[in-house]
C-alpha positions in Angstrom: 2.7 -37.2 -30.6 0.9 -39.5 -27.8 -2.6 -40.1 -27.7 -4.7 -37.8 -26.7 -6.9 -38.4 -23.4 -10.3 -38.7 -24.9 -8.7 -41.6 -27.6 -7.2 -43.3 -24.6 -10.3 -43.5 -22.8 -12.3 -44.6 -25.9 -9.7 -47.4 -26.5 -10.2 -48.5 -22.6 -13.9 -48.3 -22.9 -13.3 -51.1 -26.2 -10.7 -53.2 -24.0 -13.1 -52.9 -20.6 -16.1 -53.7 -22.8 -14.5 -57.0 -23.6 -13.8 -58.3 -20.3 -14.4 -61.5 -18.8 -11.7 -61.3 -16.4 -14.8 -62.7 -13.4 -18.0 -64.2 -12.7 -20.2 -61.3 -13.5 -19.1 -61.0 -16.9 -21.1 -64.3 -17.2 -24.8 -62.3 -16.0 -24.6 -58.9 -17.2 -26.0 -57.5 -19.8 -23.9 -54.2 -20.7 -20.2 -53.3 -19.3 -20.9 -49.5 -17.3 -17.7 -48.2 -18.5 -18.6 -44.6 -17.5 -19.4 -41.2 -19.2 -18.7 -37.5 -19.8 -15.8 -35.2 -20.0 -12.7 -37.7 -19.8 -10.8 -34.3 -19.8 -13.1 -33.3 -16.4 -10.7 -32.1 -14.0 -13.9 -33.7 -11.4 -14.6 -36.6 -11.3 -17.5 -39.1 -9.7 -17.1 -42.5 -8.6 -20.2 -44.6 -7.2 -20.1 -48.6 -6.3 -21.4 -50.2 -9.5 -24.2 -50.6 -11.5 -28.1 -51.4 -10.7 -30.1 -53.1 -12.9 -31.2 -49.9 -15.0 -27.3 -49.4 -15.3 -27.0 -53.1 -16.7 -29.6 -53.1 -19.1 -28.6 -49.5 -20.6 -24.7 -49.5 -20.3 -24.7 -46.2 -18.4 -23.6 -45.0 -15.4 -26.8 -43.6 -13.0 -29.6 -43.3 -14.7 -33.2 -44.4 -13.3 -34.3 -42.5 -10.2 -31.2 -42.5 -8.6 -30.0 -40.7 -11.8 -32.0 -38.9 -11.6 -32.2 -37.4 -8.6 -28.0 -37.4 -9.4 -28.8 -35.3 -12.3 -30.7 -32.5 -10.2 -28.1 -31.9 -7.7 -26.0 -31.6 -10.1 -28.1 -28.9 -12.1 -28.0 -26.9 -9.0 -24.5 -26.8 -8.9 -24.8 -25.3 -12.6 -23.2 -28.8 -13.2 -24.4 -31.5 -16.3 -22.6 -34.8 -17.5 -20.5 -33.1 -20.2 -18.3 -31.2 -17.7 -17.6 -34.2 -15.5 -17.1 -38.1 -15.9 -18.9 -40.1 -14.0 -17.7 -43.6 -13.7 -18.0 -47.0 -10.8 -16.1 -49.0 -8.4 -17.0 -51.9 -10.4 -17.9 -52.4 -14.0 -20.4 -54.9 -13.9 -24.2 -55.3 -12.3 -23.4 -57.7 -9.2 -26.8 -59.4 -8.4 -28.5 -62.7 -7.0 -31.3 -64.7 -8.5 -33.7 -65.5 -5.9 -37.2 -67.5 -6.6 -37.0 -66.2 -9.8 -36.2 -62.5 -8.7 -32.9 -60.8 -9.5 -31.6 -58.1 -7.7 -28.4 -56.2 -6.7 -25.7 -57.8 -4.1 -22.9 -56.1 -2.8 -20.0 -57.0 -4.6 -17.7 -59.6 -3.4 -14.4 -58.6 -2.5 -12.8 -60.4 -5.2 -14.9 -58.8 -7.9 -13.6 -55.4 -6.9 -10.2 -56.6 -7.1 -10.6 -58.3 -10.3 -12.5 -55.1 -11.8 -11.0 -51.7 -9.8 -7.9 -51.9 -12.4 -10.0 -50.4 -15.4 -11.1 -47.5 -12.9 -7.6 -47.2 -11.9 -6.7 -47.1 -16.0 -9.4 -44.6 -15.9 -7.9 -42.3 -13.5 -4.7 -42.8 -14.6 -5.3 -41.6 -17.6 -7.8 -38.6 -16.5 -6.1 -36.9 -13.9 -8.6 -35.5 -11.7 -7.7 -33.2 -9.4 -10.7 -33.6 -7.1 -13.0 -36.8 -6.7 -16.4 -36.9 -6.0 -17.4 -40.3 -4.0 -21.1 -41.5 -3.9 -21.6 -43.8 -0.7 -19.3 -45.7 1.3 -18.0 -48.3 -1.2 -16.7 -45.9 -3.1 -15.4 -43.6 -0.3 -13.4 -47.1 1.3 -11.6 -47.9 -2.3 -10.9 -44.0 -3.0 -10.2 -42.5 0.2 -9.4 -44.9 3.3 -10.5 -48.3 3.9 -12.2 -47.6 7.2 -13.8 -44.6 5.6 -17.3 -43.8 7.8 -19.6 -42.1 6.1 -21.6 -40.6 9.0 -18.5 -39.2 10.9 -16.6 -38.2 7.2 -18.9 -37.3 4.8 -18.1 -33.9 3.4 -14.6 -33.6 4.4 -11.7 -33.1 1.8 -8.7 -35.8 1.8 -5.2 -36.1 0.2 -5.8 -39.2 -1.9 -3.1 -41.6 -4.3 -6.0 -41.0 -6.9 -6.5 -37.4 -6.9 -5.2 -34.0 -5.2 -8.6 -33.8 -2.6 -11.3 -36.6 -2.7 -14.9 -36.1 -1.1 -17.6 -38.1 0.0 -21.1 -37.8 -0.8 -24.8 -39.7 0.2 -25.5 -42.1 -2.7 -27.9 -41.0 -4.4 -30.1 -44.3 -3.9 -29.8 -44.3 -0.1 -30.9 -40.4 0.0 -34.2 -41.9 -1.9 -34.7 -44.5 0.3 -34.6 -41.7 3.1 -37.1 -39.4 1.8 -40.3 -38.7 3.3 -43.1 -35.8 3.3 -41.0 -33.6 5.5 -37.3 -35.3 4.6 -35.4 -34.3 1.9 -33.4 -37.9 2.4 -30.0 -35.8 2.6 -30.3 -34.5 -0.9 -29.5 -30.8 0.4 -26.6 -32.2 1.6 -25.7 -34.1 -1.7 -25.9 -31.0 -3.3 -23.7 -29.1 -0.9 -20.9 -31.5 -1.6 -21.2 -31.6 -5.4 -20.6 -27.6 -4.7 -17.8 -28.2 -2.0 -16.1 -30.8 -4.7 -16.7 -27.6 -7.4 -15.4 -25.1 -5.5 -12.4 -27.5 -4.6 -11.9 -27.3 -8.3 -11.8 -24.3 -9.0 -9.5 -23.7 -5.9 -6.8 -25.8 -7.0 -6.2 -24.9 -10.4 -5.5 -21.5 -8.9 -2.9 -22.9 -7.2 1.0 -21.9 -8.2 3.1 -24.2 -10.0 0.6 -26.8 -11.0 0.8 -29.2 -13.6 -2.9 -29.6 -14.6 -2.6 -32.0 -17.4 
């Protein structure tokens, strides 16, 4: 009898948590391996971690977790019936008269890192994927992904059955204003679109789930 999908993850999360396979092994603080329901048959992919990700070890917390954490409440949804997980493992930042702060990552850091989330999938089986912003959307969907033209619109992905696209959670809080919700309604009518996706496709005939 194999493994079963919650000791395969935990036995990632102990390989991943290990790595020094690039540069930002060298200036973070904690690997963001991920969280939740390995078992999830949704799943949510952002870019990476921020600094509050770095110095806890877990994925979206801080405002943007916040604000993550609500949408998903309204959805009926909390972190133990999904896994939440990044593009990249590590914090990618700059140090900058003596201020760090985030940096895209470089392309050879996704490269180096995306084969843990690929483990990670692999190993979860999601039938739908949730992606927040375009990083995200470009490594899970299509390269030339757009967010403004294709947020909110369900594709056939190697990953998963359906993958979405989503605002990040961050950019809808740098939106927000007195009468702005920064695109937070819409966040949460996607998270609903990605759980109704769900729910669709297990009903499905002659699906092998797990």
């Amino acid at each position: 009898m194999g493994e079963s999908i919650i000791e395969q993850m935990d036995a990632l999360h102990a390989q991943c948590a290990e790595c020094t396979k690039c540069g930002l092994s060298g200036t973070r603080r904690n690997v963001v391996f991920g969280e939740g329901n390995p078992e999830s048959p949704l799943m949510i992919i952002g870019e990476g971690p921020g600094q509050n990700e770095d110095a806890t070890g877990r994925p979206f917390v801080g405002r943007a977790g916040a604000l993550l954490d609500e949408a998903l409440a309204a959805c009926r949804i909390s972190r133990k019936h999904i896994f939440i997980g990044n593009v990249i493992k590590c914090r990618a930042c700059i140090t900058e008269n003596g201020r760090t702060r985030n940096r895209p990552p470089a392309t050879d850091e996704i490269v180096t890192c995306t084969p843990w989330l690929e483990k990670q999938i692999e190993i979860m089986k999601p039938l739908v994927i949730l992606c927040l912003g375009a990083p995200s959307a470009k490594f899970v969907i299509k390269k030339e992904f757009k967010m403004t033209q294709e947020r909110g619109i369900f594709y056939p992905t190697r990953y998963a059955k359906y993958a979405i696209a989503a605002l990040h959670p961050a950019y809808i809080l740098r939106q927000m204003g007195q009468t702005y919700d920064g695109g937070k309604s819409l966040l949460i009518a996607d998270i609903e679109a990605a759980r109704k996706k769900v729910v669709e496709v297990k009903k499905e005939p002659k699906l092998d789930l797990f």
